[in-house]
RODO-2510 file (C-alpha; in nm, 4 decimals, decimal comma):
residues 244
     n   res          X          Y          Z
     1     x    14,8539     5,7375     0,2855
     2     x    14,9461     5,6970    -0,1013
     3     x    15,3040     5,6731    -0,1690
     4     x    15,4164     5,8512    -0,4472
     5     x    15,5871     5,6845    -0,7413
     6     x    15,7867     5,9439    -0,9139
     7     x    15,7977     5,8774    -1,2638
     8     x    16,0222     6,1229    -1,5024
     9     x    16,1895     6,1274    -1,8082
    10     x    16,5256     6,2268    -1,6804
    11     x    16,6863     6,4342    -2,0025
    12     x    17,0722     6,3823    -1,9006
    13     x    17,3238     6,4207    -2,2367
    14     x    17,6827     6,2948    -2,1644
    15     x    17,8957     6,1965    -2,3919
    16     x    18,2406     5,9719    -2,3695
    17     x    18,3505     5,8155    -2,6972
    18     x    18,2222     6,0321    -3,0127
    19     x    18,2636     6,3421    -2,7601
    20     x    18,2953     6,5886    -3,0454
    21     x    17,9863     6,4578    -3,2365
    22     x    17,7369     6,4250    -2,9146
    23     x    17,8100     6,7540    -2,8312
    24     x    17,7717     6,8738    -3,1740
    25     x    17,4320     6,7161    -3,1679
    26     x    17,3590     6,8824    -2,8562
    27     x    17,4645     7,2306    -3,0170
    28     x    17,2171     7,1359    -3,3008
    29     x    16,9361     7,0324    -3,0510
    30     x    17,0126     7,3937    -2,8955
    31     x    16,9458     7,5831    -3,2622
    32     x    16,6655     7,3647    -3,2729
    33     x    16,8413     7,2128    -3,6005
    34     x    16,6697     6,8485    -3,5177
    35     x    16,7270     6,7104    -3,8577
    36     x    17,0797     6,7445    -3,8088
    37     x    17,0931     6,6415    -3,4358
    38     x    16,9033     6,3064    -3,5425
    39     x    17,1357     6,2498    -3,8111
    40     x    17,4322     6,2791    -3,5627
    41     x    17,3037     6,0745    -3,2668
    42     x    17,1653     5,8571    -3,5189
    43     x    17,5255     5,7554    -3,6215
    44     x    17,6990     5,7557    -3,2785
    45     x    17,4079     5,5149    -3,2314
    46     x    17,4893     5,3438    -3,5110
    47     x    17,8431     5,2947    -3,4283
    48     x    17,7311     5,1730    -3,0585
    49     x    17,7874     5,5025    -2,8830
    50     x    17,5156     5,4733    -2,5936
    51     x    17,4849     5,8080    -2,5557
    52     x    17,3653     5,8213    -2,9470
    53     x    17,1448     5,6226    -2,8910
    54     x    16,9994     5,7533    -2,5345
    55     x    16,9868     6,1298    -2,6812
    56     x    16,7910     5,9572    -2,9756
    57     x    16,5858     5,7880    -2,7324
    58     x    16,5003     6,1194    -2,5599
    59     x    16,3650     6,2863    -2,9250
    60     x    16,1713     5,9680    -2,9912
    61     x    15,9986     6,0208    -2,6249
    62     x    15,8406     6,3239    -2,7485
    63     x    16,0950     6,5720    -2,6017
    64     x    16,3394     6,7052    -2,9088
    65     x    16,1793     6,8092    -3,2234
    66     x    16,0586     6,4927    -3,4161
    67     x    15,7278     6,2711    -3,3976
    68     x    15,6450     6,0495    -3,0932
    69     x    15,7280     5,6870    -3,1181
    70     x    15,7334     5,5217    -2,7594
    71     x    15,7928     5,1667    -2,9260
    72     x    16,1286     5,3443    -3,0613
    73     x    16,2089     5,5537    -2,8213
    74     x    16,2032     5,1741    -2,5767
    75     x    16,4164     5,0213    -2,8256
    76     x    16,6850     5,2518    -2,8335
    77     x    16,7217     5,3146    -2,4625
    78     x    16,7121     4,9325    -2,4114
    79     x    17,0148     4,9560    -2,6468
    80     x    17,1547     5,2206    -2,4245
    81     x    17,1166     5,0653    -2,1455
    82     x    17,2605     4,7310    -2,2821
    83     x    17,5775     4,9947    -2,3305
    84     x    17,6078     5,1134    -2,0268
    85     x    17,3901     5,4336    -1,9680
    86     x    17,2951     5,4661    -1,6603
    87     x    16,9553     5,6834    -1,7457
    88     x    16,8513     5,4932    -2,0243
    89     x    16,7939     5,1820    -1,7745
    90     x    16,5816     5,4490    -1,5740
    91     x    16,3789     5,5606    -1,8781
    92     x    16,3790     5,1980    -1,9474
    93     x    16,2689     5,1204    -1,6091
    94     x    15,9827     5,3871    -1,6395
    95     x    15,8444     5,2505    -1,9759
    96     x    15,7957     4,9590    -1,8124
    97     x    15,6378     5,0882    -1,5267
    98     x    15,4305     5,2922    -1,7386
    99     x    15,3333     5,0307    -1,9792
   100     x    15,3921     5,3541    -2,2518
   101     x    15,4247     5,1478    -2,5882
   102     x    15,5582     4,8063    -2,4498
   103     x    15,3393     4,5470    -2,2324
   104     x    15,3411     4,6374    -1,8553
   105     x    15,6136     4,4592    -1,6337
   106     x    15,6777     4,5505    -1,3126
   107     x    15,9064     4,3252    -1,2325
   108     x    16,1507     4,4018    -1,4737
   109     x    16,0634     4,7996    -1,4135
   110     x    16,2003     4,6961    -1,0785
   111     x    16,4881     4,5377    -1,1847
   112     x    16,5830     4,8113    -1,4058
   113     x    16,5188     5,0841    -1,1176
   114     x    16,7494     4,8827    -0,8437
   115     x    16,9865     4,8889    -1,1449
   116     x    16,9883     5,2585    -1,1623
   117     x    16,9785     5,3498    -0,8175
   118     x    17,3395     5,1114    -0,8014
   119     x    17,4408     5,3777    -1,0394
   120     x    17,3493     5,6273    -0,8528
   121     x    17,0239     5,7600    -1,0382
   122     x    16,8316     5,8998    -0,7121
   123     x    16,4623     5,8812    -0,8874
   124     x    16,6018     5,4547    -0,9242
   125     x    16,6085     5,5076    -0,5760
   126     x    16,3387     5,6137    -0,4683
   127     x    16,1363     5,4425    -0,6982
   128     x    16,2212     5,0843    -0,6048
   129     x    16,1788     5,1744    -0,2307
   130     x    15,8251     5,2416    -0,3585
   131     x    15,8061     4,9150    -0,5359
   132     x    15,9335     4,6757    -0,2149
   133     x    15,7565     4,9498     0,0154
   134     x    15,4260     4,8271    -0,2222
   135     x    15,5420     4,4806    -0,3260
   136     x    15,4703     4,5268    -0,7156
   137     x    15,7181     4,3666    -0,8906
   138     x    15,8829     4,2605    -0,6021
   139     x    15,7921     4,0984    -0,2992
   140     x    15,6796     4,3115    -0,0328
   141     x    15,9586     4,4159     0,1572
   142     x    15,9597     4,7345     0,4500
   143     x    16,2976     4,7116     0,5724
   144     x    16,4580     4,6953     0,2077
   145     x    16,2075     4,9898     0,1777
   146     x    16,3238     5,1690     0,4160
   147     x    16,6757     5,1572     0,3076
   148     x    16,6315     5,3272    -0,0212
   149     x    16,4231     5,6090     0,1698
   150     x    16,6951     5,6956     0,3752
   151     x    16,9323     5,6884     0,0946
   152     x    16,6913     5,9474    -0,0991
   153     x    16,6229     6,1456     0,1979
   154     x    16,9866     6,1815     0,2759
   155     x    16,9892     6,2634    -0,1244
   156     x    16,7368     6,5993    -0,0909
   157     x    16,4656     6,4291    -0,2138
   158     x    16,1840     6,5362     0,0510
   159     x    15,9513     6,2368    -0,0514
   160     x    16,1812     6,0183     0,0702
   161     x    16,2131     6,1414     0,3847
   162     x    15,7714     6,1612     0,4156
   163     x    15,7545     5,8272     0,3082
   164     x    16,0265     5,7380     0,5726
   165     x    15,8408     5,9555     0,8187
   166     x    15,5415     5,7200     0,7439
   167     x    15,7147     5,3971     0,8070
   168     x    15,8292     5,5169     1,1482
   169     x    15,4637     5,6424     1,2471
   170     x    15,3184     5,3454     1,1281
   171     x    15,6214     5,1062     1,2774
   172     x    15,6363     4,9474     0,9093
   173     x    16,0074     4,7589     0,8898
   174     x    16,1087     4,9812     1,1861
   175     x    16,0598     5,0069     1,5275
   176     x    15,7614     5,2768     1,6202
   177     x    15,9175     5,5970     1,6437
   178     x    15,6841     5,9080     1,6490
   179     x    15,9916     6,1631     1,7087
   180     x    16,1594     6,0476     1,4050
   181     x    15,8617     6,0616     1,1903
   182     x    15,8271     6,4287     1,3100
   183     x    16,1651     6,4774     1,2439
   184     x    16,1379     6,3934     0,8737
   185     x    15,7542     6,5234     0,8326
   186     x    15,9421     6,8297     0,9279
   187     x    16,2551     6,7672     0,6350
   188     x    15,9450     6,7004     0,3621
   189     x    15,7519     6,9656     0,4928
   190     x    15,9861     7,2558     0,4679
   191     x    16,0234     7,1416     0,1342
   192     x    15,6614     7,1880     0,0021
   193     x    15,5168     6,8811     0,0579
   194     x    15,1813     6,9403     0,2018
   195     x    15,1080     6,6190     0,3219
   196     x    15,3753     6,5915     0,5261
   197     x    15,3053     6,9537     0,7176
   198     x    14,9449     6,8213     0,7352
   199     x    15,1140     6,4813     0,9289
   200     x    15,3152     6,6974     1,1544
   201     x    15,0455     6,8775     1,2565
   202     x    14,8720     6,6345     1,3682
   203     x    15,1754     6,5498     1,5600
   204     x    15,1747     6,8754     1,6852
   205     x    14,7701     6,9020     1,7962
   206     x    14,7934     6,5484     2,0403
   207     x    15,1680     6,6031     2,1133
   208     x    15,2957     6,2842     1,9824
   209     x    15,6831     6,2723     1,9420
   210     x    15,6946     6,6454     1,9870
   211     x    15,5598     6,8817     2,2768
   212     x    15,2147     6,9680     2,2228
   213     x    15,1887     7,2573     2,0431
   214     x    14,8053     7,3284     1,9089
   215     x    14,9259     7,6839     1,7682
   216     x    15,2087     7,5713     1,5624
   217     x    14,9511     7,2470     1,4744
   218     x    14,7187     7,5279     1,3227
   219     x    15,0322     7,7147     1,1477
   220     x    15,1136     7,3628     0,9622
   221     x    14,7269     7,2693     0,8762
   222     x    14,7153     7,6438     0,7070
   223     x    15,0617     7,5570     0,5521
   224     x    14,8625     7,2057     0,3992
   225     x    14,5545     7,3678     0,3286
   226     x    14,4833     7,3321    -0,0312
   227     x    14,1980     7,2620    -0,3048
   228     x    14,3733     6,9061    -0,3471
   229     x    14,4228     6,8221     0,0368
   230     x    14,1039     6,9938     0,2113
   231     x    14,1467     6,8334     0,5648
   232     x    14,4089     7,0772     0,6210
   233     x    14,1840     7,3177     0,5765
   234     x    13,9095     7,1780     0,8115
   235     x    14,1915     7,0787     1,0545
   236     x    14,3079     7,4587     1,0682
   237     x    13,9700     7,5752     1,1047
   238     x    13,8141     7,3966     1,3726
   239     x    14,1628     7,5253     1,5381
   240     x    14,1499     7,8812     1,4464
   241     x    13,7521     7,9028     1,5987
   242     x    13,8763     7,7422     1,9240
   243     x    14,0987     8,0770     1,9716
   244     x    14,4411     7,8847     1,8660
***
């Protein structure tokens, strides 16, 4: 099954040194006075405030009021990164990743989301589990993985805990464990991830690490049943004409 690599903008404004004028700018952002806003995180920036320059970064990306320019918007949170900001190595990261206005490196994308998640950024998390789960940028890796799953999972974010559900049912960097797969299917499942209710019902129709259960199997195909993920459908079918 694909893994998914979330990659997001995170829009986070904080502001330590130059508090008064970041928070102006973020006033002016809110009156959708971008001229001035730009002006103001422009000098912060300036004057080596990373948060200047990340909440620059962010109108560059496209998100605040002025003209696209990815090759600006990755110099500037490369600069806020270099000062400290935690996001702004994750946007970084994500550039990277992306290849959006800089050469593709997936190495250093990696680098830059291990470096966030020791920051506690939970997307830099997950996203570098992906990467040693994957091996691109990194070598291959299931039990380091793992590790960043669980911290994600743990975190509330429910693709964690399917793509740790995966490594158990697979045995990938763990030992084979079909009840604790179920038992996370079930966390990213109640959460609205479809592929994950479709797993567990599959779990559910041959009884594997949970007690058979071919109506509840049919309840969870239904729940996975969707124009993007149409074996759920055919799964709850064949169930539904065999009286389940």
């Amino acid at each position: 099954m694909k893994f998914i690599l979330i990659l997001l903008i995170t829009i986070f404004f904080s502001s330590n040194i130059f508090a008064y004028d970041i928070k102006e700018g973020l006033h002016e952002i809110e009156r959708q006075n971008y001229d001035k806003a730009f002006e103001i995180f422009s000098k912060a920036c300036e004057y080596q405030n990373g948060n200047g320059c990340y909440n620059l970064a962010v109108m560059y990306d496209g998100q605040q009021g002025i003209k696209k320019d990815y090759l600006k918007a990755y110099e500037l949170y490369k600069k806020a990164c270099n000062l400290g900001i935690t996001n702004a190595c994750y946007n970084l990261a994500v550039i990277y990743d992306q290849g959006k206005g800089v050469k593709r490196d997936l190495a250093e994308a990696a680098r830059l989301y291990e470096l966030s998640c020791d920051e506690k950024n939970i997307n830099g998390c997950f996203n570098i589990g992906v990467m040693y789960d994957k091996g691109e940028g990194v070598e291959q890796n299931f039990t380091k993985a793992i590790s960043f799953y669980k911290i994600t999972c743990e975190e509330g974010v429910p693709y964690g805990c399917y793509n740790l559900g995966i490594k158990y049912a697979k045995g990938e960097g763990v030992k084979e464990d079909y009840s604790k797969a179920a038992k996370n299917y079930k966390i990213a499942c109640d959460s609205g991830i479809f592929n994950a209710c479709y797993n567990l019902g599959i779990m559910y129709a041959y009884g594997k690490g949970v007690e058979q259960d071919r109506v509840l199997a049919k309840e969870l195909f239904k729940k996975s049943c969707t124009d993007e993920y149409t074996k759920g459908c055919r799964n709850y079918k064949i169930l539904e004409e065999k009286g389940y």
